[in-house]
C-alpha atoms as an extended CHARMM CRD file, in Angstrom:
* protein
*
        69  EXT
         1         1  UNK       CA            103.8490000000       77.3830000000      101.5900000000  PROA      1               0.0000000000
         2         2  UNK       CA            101.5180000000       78.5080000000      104.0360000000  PROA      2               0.0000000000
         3         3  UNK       CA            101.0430000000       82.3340000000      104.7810000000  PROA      3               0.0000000000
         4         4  UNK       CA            100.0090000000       83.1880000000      108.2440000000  PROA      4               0.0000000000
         5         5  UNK       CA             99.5030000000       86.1870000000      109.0180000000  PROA      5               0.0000000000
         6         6  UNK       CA             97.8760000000       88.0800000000      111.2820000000  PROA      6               0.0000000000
         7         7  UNK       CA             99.0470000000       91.9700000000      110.5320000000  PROA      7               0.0000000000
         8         8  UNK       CA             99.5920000000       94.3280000000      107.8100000000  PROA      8               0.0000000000
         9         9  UNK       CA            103.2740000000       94.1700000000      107.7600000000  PROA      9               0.0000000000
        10        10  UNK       CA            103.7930000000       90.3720000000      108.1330000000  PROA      10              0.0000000000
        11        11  UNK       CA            101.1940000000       89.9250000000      105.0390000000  PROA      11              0.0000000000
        12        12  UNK       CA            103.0610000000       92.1680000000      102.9630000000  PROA      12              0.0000000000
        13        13  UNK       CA            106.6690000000       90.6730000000      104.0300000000  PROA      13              0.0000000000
        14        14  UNK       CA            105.0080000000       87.4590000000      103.0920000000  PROA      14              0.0000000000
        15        15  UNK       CA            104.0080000000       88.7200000000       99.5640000000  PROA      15              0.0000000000
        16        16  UNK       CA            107.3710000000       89.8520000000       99.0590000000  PROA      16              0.0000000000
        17        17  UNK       CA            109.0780000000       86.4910000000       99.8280000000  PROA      17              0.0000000000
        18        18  UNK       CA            106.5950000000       85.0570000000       96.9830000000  PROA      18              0.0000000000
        19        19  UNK       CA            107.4700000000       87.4900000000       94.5760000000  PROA      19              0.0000000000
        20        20  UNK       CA            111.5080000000       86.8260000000       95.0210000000  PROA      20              0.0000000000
        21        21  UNK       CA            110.2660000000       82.8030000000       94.5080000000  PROA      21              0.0000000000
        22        22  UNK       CA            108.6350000000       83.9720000000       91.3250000000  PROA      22              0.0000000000
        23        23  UNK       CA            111.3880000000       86.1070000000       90.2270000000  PROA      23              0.0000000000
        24        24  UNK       CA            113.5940000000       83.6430000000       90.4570000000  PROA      24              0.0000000000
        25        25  UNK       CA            112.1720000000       81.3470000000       87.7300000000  PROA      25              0.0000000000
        26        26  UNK       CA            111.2920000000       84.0720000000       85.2850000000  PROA      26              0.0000000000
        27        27  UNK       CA            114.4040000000       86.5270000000       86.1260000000  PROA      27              0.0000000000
        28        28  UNK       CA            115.9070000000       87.6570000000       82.9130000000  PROA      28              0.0000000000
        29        29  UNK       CA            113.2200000000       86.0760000000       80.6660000000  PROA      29              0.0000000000
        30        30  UNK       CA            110.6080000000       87.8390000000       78.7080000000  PROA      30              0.0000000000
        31        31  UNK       CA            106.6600000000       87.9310000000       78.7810000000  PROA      31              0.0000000000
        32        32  UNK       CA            105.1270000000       84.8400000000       78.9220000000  PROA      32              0.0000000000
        33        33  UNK       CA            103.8290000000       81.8440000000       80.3480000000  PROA      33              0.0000000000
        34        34  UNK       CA            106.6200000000       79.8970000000       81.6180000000  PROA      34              0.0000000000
        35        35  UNK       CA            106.0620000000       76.4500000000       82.7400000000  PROA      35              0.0000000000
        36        36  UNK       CA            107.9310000000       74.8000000000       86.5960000000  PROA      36              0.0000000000
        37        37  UNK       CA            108.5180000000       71.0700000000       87.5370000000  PROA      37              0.0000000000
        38        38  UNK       CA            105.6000000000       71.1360000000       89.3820000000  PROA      38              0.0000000000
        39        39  UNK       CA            102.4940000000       69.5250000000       87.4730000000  PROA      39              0.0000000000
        40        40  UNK       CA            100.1650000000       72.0080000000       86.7080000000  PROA      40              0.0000000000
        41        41  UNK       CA            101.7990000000       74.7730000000       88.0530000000  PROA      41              0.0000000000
        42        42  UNK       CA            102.8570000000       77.8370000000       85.7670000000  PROA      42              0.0000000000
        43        43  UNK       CA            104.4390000000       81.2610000000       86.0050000000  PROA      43              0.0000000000
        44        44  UNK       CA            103.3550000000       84.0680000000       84.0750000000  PROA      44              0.0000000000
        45        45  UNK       CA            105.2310000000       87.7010000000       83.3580000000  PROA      45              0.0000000000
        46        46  UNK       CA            104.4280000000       90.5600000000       82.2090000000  PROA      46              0.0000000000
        47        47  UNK       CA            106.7820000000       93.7340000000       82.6200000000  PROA      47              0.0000000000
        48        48  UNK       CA            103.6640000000       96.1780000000       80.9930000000  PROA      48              0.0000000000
        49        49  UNK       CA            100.2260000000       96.4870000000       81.1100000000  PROA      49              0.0000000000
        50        50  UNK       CA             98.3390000000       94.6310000000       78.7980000000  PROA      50              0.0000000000
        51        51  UNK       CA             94.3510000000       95.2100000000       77.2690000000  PROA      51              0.0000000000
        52        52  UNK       CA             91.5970000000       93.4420000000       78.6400000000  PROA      52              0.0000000000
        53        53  UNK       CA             91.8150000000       89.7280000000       77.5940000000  PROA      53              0.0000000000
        54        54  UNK       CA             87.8960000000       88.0360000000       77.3150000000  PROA      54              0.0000000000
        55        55  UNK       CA             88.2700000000       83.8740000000       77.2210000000  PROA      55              0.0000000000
        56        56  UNK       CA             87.1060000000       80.8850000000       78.4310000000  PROA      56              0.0000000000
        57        57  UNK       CA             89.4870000000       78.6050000000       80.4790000000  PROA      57              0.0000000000
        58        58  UNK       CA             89.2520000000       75.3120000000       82.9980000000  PROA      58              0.0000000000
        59        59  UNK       CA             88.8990000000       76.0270000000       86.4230000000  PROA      59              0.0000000000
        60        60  UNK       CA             92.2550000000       78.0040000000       88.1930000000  PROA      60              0.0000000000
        61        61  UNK       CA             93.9960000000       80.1890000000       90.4060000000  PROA      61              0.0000000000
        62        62  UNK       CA             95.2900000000       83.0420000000       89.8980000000  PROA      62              0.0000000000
        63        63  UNK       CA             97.6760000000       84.9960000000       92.2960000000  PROA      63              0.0000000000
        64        64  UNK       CA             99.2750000000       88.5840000000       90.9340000000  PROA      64              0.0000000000
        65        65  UNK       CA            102.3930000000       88.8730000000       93.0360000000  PROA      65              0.0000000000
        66        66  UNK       CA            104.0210000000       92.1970000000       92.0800000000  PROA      66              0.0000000000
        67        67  UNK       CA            107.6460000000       92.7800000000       92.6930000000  PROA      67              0.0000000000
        68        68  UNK       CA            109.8770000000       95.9220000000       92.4550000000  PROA      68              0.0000000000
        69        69  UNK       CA            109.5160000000       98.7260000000       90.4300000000  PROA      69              0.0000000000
């Protein structure tokens, strides 16, 4: 998926339509890492704040996408 966007309000309607994609493969689950047919590619959720977490991992991204509270 590519996000264009070019305003405020279209970046944030974007980020909403990725956090209804998200959702919907960790809806009803618990925290986690959960993993998706796509190689690679992994979902985590968390519903409350956790501590600061100090590691070493192989090179990623990360994207927080933040639903509904």
């Amino acid at each position: 998926m590519t996000i264009k966007a070019r305003n405020h309000e279209a970046a944030i309607a974007r980020c909403a339509e990725l956090a209804t994609l998200v959702d919907r493969h960790t809806v009803g689950k618990k925290n986690g890492i959960y993993t998706t047919a796509i190689d690679s590619l992994e979902f985590t959720r968390e519903y409350e704040p956790i501590s600061v977490i100090t590691g070493v991992s192989e090179l990623l991204l990360g994207i927080v996408v933040q639903g509904t509270k």
